[in-house]
Structure formats: C-alpha cells, structure tokens
PASEBA-1860 file (N, C-alpha, C; in nm, 3 decimals):
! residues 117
1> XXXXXXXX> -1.676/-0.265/0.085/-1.706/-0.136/0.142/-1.813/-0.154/0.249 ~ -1.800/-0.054/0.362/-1.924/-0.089/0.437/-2.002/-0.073/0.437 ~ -2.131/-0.151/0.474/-2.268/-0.113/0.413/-2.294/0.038/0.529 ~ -2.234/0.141/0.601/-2.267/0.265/0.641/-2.275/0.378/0.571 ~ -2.199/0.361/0.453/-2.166/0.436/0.394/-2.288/0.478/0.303 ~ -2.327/0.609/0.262/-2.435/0.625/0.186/-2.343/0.596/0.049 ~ -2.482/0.609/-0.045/-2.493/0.581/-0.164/-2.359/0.657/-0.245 ~ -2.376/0.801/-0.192/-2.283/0.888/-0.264/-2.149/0.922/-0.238
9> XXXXXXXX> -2.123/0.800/-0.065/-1.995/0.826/-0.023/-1.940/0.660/-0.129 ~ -2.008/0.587/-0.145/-1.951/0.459/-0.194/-1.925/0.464/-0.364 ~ -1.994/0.579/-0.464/-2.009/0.633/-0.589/-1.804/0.691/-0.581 ~ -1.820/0.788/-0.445/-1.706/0.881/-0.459/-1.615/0.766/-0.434 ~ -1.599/0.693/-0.355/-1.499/0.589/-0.332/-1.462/0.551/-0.448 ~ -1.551/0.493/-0.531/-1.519/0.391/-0.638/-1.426/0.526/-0.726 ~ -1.500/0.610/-0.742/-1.413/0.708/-0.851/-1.261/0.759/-0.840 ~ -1.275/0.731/-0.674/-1.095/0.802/-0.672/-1.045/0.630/-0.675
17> XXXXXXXX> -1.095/0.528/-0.653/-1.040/0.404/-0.690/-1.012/0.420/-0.820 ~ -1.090/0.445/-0.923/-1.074/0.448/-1.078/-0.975/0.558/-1.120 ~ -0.957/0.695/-1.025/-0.888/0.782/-1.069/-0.711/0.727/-1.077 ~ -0.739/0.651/-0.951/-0.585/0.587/-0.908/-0.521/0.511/-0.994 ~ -0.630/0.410/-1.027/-0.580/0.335/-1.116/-0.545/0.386/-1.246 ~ -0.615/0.467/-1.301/-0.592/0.511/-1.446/-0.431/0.620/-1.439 ~ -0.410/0.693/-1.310/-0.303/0.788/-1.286/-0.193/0.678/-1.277 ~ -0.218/0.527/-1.202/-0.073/0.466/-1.249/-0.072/0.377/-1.367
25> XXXXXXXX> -0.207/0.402/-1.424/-0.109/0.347/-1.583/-0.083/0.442/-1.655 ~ -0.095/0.566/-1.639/-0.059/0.700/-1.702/0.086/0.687/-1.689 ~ 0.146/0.691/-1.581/0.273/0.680/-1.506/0.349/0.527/-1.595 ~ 0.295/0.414/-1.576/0.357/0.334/-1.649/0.375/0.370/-1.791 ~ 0.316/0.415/-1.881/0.304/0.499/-2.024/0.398/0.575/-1.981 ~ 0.444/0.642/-1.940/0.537/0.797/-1.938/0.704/0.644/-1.900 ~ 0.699/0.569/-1.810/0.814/0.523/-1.788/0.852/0.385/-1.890 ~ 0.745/0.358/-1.992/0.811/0.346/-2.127/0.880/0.410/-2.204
33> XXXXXXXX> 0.776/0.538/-2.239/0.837/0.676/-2.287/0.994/0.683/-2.285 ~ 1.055/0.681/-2.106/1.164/0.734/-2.093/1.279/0.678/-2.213 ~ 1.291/0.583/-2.239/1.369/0.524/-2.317/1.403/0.612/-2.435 ~ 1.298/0.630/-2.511/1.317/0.704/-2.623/1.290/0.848/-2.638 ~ 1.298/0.919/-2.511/1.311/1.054/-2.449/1.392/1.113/-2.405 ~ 1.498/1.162/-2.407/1.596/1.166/-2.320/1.538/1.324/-2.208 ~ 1.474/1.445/-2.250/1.415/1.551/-2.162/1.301/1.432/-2.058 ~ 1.230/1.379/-2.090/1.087/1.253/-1.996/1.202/1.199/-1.920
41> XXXXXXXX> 1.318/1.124/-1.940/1.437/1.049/-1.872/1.473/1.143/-1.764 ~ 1.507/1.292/-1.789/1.550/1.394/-1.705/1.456/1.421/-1.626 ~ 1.329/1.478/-1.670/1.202/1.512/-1.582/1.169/1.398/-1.480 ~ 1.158/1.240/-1.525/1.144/1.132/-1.418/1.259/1.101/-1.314 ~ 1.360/1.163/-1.405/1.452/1.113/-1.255/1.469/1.229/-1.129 ~ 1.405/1.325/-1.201/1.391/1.478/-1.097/1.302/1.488/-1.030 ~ 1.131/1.405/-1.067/1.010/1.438/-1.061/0.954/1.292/-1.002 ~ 1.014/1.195/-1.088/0.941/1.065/-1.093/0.941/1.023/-0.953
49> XXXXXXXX> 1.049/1.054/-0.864/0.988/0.985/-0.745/0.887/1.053/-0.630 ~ 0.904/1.154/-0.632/0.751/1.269/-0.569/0.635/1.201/-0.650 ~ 0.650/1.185/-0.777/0.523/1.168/-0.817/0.491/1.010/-0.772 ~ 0.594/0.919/-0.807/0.576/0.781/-0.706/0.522/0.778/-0.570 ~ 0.576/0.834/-0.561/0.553/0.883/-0.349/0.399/0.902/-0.355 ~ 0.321/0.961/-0.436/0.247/1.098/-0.405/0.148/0.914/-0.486 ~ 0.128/0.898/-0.565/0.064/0.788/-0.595/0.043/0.685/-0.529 ~ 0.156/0.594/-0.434/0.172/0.525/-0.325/0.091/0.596/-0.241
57> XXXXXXXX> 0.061/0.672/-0.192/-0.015/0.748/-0.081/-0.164/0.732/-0.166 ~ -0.215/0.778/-0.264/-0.335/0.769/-0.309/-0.399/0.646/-0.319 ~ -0.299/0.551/-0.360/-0.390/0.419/-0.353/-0.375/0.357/-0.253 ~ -0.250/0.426/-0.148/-0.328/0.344/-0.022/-0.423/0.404/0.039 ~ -0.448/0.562/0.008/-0.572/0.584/0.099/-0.708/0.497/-0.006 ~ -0.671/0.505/-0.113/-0.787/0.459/-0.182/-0.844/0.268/-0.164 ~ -0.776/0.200/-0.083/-0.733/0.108/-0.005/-0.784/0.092/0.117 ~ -0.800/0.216/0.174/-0.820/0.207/0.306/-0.985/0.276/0.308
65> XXXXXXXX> -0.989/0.308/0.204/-1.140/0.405/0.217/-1.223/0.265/0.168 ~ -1.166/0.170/0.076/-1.285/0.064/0.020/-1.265/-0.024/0.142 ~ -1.165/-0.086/0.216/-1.162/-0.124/0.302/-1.291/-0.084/0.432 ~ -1.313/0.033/0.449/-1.360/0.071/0.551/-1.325/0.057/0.720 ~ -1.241/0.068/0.728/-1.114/0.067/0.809/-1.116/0.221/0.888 ~ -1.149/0.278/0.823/-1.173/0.419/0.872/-1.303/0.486/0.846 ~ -1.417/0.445/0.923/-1.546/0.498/0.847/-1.538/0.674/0.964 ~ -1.474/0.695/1.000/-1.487/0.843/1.089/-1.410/0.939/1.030
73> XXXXXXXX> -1.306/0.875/0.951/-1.197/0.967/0.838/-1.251/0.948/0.711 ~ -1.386/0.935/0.695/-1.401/0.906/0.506/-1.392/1.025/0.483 ~ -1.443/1.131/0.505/-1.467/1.222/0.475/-1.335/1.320/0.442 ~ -1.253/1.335/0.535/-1.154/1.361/0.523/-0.993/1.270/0.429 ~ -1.019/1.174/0.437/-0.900/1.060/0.371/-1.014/1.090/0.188 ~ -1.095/1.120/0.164/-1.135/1.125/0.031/-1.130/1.239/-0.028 ~ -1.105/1.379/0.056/-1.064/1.492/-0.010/-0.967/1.517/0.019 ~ -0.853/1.443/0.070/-0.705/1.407/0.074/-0.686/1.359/-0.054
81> XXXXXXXX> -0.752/1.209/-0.074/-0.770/1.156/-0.202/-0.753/1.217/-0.359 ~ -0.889/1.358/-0.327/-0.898/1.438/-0.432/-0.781/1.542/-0.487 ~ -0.732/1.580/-0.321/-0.626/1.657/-0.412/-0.501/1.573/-0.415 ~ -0.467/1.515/-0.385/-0.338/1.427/-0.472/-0.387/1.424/-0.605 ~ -0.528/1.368/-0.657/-0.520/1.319/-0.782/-0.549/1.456/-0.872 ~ -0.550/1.541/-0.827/-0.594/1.685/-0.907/-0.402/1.688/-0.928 ~ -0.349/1.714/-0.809/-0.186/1.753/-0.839/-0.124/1.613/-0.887 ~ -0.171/1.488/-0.923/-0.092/1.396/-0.994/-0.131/1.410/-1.136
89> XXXXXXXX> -0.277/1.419/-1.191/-0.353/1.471/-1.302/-0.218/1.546/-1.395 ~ -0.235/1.700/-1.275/-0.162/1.800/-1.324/0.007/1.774/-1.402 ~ 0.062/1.700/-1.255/0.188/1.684/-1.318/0.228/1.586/-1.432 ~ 0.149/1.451/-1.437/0.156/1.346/-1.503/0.109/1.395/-1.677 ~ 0.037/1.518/-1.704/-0.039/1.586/-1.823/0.098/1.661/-1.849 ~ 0.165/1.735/-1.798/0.242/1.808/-1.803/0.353/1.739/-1.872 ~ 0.404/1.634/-1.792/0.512/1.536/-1.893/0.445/1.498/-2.005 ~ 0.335/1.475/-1.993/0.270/1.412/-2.134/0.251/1.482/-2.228
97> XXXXXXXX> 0.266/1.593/-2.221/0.231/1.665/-2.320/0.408/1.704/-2.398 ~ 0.498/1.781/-2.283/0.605/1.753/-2.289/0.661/1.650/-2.357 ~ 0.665/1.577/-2.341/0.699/1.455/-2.418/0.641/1.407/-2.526 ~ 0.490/1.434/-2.557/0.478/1.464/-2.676/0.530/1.558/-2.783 ~ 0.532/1.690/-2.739/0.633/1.696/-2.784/0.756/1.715/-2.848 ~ 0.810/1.680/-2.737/0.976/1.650/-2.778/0.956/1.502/-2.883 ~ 0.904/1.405/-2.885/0.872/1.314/-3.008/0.814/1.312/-3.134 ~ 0.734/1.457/-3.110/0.714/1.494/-3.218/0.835/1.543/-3.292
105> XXXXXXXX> 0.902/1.633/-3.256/1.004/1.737/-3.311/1.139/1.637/-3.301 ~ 1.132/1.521/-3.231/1.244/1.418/-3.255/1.215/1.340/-3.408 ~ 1.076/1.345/-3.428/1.041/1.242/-3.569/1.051/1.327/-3.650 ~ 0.994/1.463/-3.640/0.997/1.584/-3.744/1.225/1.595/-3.781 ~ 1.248/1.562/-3.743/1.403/1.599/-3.744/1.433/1.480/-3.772 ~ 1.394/1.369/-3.757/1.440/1.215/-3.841/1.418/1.232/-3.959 ~ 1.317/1.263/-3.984/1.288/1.258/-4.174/1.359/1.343/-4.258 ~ 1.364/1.289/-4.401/1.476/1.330/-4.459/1.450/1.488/-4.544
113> XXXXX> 1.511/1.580/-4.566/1.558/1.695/-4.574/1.520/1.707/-4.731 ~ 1.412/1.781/-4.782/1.437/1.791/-4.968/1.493/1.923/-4.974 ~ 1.602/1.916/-5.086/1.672/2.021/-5.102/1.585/2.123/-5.142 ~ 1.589/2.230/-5.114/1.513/2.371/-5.198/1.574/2.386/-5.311 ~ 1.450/2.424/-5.374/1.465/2.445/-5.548/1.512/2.557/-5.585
END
C-alpha cells in the first residue's frame, strides 16, 4: 500500500480486503451446499453468476486499492467497494439462511415417523 495514504484510509483498505475474502469463502460454502440442495442448486444457477460477477469486481477493486494504482480514486473505488459488499453480505445471508433451511426440514423429513398412540 502506499505510504500516502493516511492511517484510516489503509485500516479501511485492509477491511474491505478481509470483507472480500471472507464473502468468497461464504460463496465457496453455499457451492458445496448445492449438491445436497436442490432449491441453493436453483437459486445459484439463477443468482450465482451476478453474485460471481459482483465478487470478481470487489476483489479486483480490493486489488487495486492495496496496490495503490489509483491513489486519486481511493476514495471513491472504496465506497464502490462498500456497497458491493453490503449487497453481496445481503444476498449470500439470504441463501444461507434459505438453505439452512431447506436442510433442516430435508433432515426433519429423513427421520423416522413413530406411529401415534
């Protein structure tokens, strides 16, 4: 990073670096999921590539901001930054929860049935 940057622009850098990273292993978790999901299978093949797209864009700006490659756009390329990861947050919670679940109520319906007395 470049040493121009104040203290609190190089704090914010690192965090949407960390946000990025943690949003695509969120994403890798959900495209295990799909397997044994079949609604997560439907939602990723409808959703999953916007949300690919939309991640590819975050970590390359998040790429280009540690880089310092653009010290006249930080300001702007980091609250670009912010809202992708607010609307990837959003959607990536949304399947997750979703898909929780539908795995819940898939295991609740595996187990076996005691007759009523």
């Amino acid at each position: 990073m470049p040493d121009t940057l104040g203290s609190d622009a190089v704090v914010e850098i690192g965090n949407i670096d960390a946000a990025a990273d943690i949003l695509r292993r969120m994403l890798v978790e959900l495209e295990d999921l799909e397997v044994d999901c079949a609604r997560l299978h439907f939602a990723m093949s409808s959703s999953g590539h916007a949300i690919r797209q939309q991640l590819d864009m975050l970590c390359g700006i998040a790429e280009l901001l540690k880089s310092g490659q653009a010290p006249l756009r930080t300001r702007e390329l980091a609250q670009r930054a912010k809202t992708l990861i607010f609307r990837l947050a959003g959607d990536l919670e949304q399947l997750s929860l979703q898909t929780e679940h539908d795995l819940r109520i898939d295991h609740l319906a595996a187990l076996p049935h005691s007759p009523s007395a």
